[in-house]
N, C-alpha and C positions, 0 to 999 in steps of 0.2 A: 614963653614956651612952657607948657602944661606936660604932666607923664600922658595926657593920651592921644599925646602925638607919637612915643614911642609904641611899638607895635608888639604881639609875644608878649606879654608882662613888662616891657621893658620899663625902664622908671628915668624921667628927667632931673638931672643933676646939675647942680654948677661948680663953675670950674674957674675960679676968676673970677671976667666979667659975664663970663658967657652960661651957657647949661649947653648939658650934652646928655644926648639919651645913653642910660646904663643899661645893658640887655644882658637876659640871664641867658643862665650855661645853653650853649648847644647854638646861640641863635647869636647874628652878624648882623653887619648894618647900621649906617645912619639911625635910623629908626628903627631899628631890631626887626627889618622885613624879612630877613633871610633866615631859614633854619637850615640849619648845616646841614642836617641828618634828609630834609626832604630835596634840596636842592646836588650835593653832592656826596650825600650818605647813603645808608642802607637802604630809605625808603624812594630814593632820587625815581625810582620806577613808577612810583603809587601817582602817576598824574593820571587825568582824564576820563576815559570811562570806565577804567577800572578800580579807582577810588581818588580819597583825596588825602593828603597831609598838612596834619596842624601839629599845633604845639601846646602839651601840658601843662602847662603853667605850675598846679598844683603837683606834677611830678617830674616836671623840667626837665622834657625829654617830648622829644617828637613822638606823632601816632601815624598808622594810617591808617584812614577810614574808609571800608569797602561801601560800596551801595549795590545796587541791584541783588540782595539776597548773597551775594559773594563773600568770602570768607578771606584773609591775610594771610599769607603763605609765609611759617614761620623762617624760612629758610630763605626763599626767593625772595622775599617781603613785598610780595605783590598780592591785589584782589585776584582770587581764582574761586572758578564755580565747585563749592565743594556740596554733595546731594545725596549722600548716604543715608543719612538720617532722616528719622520718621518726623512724624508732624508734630508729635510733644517731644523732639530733640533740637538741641544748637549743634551745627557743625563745625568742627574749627581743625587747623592743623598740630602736628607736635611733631616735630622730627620732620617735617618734610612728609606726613603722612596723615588721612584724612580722619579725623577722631569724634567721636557722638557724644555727648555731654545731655542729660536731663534739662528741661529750661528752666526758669525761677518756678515758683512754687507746686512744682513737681522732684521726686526722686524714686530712683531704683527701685524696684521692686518684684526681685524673681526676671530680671532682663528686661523690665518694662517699666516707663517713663507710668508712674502713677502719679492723680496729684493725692498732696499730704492734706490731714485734717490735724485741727488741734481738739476741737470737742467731739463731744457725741453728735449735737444740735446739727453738727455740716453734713450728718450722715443721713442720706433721706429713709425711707421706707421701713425703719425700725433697724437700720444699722449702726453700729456701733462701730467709736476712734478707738485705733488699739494701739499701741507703740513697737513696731519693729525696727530694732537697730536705733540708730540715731534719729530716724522719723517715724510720723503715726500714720497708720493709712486705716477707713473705712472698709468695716468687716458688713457684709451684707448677708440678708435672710435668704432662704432657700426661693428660687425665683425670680430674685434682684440679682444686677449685674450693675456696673459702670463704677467708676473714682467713688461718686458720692452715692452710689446706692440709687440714682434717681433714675436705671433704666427696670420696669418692669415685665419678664420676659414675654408672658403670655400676654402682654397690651401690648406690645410691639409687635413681637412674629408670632405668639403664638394664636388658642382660640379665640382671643378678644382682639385682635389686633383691627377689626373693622367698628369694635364697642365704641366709637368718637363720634362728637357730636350729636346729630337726630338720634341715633341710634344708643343714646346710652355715654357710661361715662363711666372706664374702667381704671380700678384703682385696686391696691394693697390691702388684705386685710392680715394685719400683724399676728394677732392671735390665732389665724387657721393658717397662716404661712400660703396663702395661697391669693392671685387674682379673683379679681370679681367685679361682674359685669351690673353697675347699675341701674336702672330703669327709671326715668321720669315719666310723668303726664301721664300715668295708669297703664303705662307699657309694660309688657311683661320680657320678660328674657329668653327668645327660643332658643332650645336645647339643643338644636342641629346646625344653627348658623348662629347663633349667637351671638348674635343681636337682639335689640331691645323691640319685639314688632308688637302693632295694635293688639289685645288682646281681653275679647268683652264679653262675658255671660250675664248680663242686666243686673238687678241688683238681688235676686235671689241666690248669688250662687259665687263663685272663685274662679276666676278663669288663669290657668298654666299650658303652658306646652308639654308635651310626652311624646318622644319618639317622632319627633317636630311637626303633633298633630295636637290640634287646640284640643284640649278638655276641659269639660267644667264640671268644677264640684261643687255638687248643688245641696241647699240646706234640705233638712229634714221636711218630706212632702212635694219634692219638688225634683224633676227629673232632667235633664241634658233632651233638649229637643231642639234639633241642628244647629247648635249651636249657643240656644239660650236657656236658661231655668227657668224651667215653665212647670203648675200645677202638675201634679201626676200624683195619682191617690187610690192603690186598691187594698186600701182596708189594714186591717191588723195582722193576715194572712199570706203575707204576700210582698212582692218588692217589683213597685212601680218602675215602668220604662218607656222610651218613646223608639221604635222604630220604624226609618223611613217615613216619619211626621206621626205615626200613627202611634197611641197607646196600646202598650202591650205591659199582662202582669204575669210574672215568675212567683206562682202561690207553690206554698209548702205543699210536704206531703198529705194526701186527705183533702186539699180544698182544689176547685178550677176555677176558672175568669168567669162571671155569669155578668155578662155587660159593662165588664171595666171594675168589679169586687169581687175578691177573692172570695168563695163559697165553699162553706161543705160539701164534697161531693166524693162519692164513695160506690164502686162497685163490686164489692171483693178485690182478693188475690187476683184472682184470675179476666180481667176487665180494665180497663183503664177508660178513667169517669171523666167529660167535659158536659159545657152547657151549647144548647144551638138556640139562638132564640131565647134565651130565657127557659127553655127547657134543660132537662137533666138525660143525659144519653151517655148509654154505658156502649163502649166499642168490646166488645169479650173477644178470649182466645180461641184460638180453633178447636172442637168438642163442647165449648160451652155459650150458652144463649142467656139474655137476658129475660129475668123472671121476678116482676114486682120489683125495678132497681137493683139487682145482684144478677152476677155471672152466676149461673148453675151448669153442669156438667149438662149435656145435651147434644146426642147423637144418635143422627138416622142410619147411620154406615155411609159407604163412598155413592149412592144410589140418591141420597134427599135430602135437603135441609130442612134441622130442628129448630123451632122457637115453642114458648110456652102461651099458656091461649089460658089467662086468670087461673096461672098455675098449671095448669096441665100441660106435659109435653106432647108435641103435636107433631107427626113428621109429614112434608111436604113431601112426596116422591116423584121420583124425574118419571119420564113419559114411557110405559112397559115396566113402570115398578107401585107395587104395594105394599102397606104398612103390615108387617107381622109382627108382631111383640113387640113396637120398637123400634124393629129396622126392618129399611125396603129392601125387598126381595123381589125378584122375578116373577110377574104375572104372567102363569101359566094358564093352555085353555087347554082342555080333553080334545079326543079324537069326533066326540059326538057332536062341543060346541065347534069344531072343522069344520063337519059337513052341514053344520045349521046354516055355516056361512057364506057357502058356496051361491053363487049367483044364479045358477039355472036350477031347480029341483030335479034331485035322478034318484033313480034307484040302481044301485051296484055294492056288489060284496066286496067288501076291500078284505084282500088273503092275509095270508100272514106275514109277507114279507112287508106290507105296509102296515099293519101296527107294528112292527117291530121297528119302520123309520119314523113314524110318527111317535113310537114311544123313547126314541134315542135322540128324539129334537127337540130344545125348549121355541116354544113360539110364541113370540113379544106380543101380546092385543094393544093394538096404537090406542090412543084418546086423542079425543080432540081440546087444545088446552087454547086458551082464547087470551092473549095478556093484554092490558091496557096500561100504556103510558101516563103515569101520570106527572103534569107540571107543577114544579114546584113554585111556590111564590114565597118572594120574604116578605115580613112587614117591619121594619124595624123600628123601633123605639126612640133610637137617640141616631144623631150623624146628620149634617146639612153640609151641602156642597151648593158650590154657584152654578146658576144653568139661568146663562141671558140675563143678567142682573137679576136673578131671584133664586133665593133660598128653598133650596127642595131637598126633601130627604133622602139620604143616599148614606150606604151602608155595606160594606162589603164584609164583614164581619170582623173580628180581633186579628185576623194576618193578612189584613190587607187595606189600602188605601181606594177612598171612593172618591169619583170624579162624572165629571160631564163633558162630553167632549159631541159638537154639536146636536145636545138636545139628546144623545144618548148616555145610558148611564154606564160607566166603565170604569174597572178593578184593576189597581195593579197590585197584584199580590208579591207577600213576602218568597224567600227563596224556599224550594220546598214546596208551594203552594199553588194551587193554579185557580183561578175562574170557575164556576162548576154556577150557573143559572142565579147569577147575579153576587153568591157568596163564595169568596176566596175559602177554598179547603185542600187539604192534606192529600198531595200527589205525588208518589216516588214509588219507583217498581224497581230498587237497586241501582246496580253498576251495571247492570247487562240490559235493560231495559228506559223507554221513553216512555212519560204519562203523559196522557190526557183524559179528556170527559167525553164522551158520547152516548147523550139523551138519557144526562142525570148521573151515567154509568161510569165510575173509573176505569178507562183503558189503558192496556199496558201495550207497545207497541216492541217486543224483546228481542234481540238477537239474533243468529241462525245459532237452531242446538240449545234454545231457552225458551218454556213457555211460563205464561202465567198464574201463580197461585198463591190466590188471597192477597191477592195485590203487589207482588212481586216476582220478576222473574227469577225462573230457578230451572239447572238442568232439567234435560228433559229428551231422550234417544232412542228410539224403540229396533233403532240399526235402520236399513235401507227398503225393507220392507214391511214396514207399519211408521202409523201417524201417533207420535206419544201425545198424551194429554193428563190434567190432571183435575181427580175427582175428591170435591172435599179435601182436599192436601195430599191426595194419594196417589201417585204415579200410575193411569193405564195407559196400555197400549191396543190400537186397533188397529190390525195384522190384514195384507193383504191377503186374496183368497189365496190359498195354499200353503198358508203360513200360520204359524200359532205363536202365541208368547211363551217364553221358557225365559223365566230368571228376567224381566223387564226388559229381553230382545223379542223380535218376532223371527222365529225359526222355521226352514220350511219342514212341511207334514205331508209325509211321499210313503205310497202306499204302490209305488209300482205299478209299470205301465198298462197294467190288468183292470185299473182302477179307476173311476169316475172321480173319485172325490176322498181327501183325508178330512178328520174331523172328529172332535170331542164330542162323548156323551155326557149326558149328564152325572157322572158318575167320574167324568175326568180319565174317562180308558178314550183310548187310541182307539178306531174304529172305521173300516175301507169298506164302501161301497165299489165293491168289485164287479166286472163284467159276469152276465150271467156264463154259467159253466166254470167259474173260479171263486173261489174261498179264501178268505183271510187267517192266515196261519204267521202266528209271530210278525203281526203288524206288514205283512204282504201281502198282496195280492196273488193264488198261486192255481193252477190247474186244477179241479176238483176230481181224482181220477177213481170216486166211487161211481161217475156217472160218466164215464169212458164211452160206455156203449149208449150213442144215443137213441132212444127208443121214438116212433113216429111220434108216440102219445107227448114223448116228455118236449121232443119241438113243440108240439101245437101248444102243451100249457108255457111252455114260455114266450111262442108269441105270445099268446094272451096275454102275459104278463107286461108285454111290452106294448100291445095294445091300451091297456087298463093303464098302464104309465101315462104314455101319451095324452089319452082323453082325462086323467083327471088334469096331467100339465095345461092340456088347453082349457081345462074348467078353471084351474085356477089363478094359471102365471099366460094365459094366450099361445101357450106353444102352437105353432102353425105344422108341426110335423117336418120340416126343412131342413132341423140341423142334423147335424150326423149323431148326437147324442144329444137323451133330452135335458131341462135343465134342472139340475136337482130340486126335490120337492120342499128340503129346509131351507132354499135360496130364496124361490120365489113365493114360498108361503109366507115368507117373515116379509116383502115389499108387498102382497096384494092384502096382507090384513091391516 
């Protein structure tokens, strides 16, 4: 017989002739199978599925051992589900009541299961082992969190938290206390998602994200053109660009583009200098024309337009005006070139109440003005586009892109800018106003209550009875009949019902063609009552008078004798000359 037939620690002894198993404290038996404590002790409950009992040898004394996550009920001395406790705690009882304990190399810290470090080394991300109380626990940097420092906030939840993998590989940087996203394989890091994406301006230039739109920054000579560093070069004057594929240059003050180089170009103060073509065209302010390259002052009045003719001012005058010192004035004719023009030859005394209408009317002599369209043609210099696999020259000028779109040639110009007979130019008539071109011409298509001047709409109201317009930048109005302007309205001009007609002389007085036997007194029309008594003689001279009316109305204007009054002679003199 051997001691490991006894069971429990038990030990084989002899005794005589015999041996007999010796069994330590607590435990019975032939072979020391019985432990007191589990079979008829404390723990006699701990069988089966709620745990098991053995025997310590080493502390000679029965145990029981829970399974299933179950914990020993220090009181009942049975396995019960004890589940208060968090994930880094052992549950156990004391007193018959369910108690939390930290688990092996973890301890308290502020009410929470932390684990412990012993150096620096276990602390990740630039944290440091500090010793609180009886243990040390890792002190982390601003944006690190977890036991050992190894969770990084902004790579987990915050902006980087997608930076893994393809997209990049986000890590600590100790010295700036902050995340950072890095980028492989010539990726760059966008600013708005934050992630590592494709990002290429060839090999002239740096490509970043901004406002999570690609930019490139391009070397010296070299401009951002949709996307890639490409050549762009206007000279020493200036700072190259590419817009909407096409080259465009921002020259200082003093120079303009003259085909892609910043040029000297200069029109005075008063002008603003570009090139067309390779030429030099000065655009001047309103009052001033261009004369040998410079703005000069230059004005015909609201009647003509000034330009210089090898230095001499020269005014163009609209249709019924002529040049006097300078400025167009009203071309006037006599009472004698009237009747030269009359279409039947007669012989009649005109009295005096007709020089006195003749001499109170201006009357416009029409011309006949003959204008001829001319088209323009470009020829350009530099610019090839495709058209049907071949290279043709195509040119819409510096604000705008050329193309061919079946065998036609076609501009898309920049903003601002429209089409105008093959070359993109300068189209905008303000906030109150549409531009376009018609036959060469900028048109402004404006508002109700805006008309056009000098290329932009601008108030413009003469009130309900007149058409405003505007001459040379100058506000008129043309007043229907009965009406006059006062103050840039048209007002009506009422001489009372005695009265044919109200109307300015030329002298700017108030003046009523009144019914014969009535007189104009204080801008009325009023009974004449020196000639009360009318005499037979003084009827027949005023038929006459109204005779001599009528036939020269029919000489002049076709009066057929029908209406009930005739039609005045400044109406229809100013339509048949």
């Amino acid at each position: 017989m051997e001691d490991s037939e006894c069971q429990n620690g038990g030990t084989c002894i002899s005794k005589g002739d015999n041996k007999f198993c010796k069994c330590k404290e607590g435990v019975i038996g032939d072979k020391c199978e019985d432990i007191v404590d589990c079979s008829t002790g404390i723990y006699k409950d701990c069988i089966g599925k709620n745990g098991k009992c053995t025997y310590n040898v080493k502390e000679l004394k029965a145990e029981c051992t829970c399974t299933d996550d179950k914990k020993l009920h220090d009181v009942e001395h049975i396995c019960k589900v004890c589940e208060i406790c968090g994930e880094r705690q052992t549950c156990y009882f004391e007193e018959g009541e369910e108690r939390c304990k930290c688990k092996e190399g973890y301890a308290d810290d502020k009410g929470t299961c932390k684990q412990v470090c012993m150096e620096d080394s276990e602390c990740q991300n630039g944290g440091t082992c500090i010793s609180k109380g009886d243990n040390k626990f890792c002190k982390c940097k601003e944006g690190v969190i977890g036991d050992k420092c190894e969770d990084i906030v902004d790579c987990s939840t915050g902006i980087y938290k997608d930076c893994i993998g393809e997209n990049g590989k986000c890590t600590y940087n100790v010295k700036e206390l902050k995340a950072e996203c890095t980028c492989t394989d010539d990726k760059k890091l966008h600013d708005v998602e934050h992630i590592c994406k494709e990002c290429d301006c060839g090999t002239e230039g740096q490509c970043k994200f901004e406002e999570g739109s690609k930019k490139c920054q391009c070397k010296s000579g070299f401009a951002d053109n949709k996307g890639t560093c490409e050549k762009c070069d206007c000279g020493t004057e200036g700072q190259c660009k590419f817009e909407e594929g096409s080259k465009k240059c921002q020259c200082k003050s003093g120079f303009a583009d003259n085909m892609g180089t910043c040029e000297k170009c200069e029109c005075g103060e008063k002008g603003k200098c570009s090139f067309e073509n390779g030429a030099k065209n000065c655009q001047c302010d309103t009052g001033f024309s261009e004369d040998q390259g410079t703005c000069r002052a230059c004005d015909c009045g609201i009647n003509g337009q000034c330009s210089f003719v090898n230095g001499a001012k020269t005014c163009r005058c609209d249709t019924g005006f002529l040049e006097d010192q300078g400025t167009c004035k009203v071309k006037r004719i006599t009472e004698e070139q009237l009747l030269k023009k009359l279409v039947y030859p007669f012989s009649i005394q005109i009295d005096k109440f007709f020089k006195f209408l003749l001499q109170s009317v201006t009357v416009v002599e029409r011309e006949n003005v003959v204008s001829k369209m001319v088209q323009k043609k470009c020829e350009c210099d530099a610019g090839f586009s495709e058209d049907q696999e071949t290279c043709r020259a195509c040119n819409c000028g510096s604000n705008g892109q050329c193309s061919f779109v079946n065998g036609a040639k076609k501009c898309e110009c920049d903003a601002g800018f429209l089409e105008d007979q093959g070359t993109c130019k300068e189209c905008n008539c303000g906030e109150k106003g549409k531009c376009s071109f018609e036959n060469g011409a900028k048109k402004c298509q404006c508002e109700s209550g805006f008309l056009e001047d000098q290329g932009t709409c601008k108030a413009c109201d003469c009130g309900s009875n007149g058409q405003c317009s505007f001459v040379n930048g100058a506000k008129k109005c043309e007043c229907d009949a009965g009406f006059l302007e006062d103050q840039g309205t048209c007002k009506g001009c009422d001489c009372g019902k005695y009265s044919y007609s109200c109307y300015l002389d030329t002298m700017d007085r108030k003046l009523c063609l009144c019914h014969f036997g009535y007189v104009q007194m204080n801008g009325f029309c009023y009974e004449d009552y020196t000639t009360s008594t009318v005499t037979t003689t003084q009827e027949v001279t005023s038929e006459k008078k109204l005779r001599l009316w009528k036939i020269l109305s029919l000489l002049l204007c076709g009066y057929n004798g029908s209406q009930t009054l005739p039609m005045p002679l400044w109406i229809c003199a100013n339509e048949w000359l």
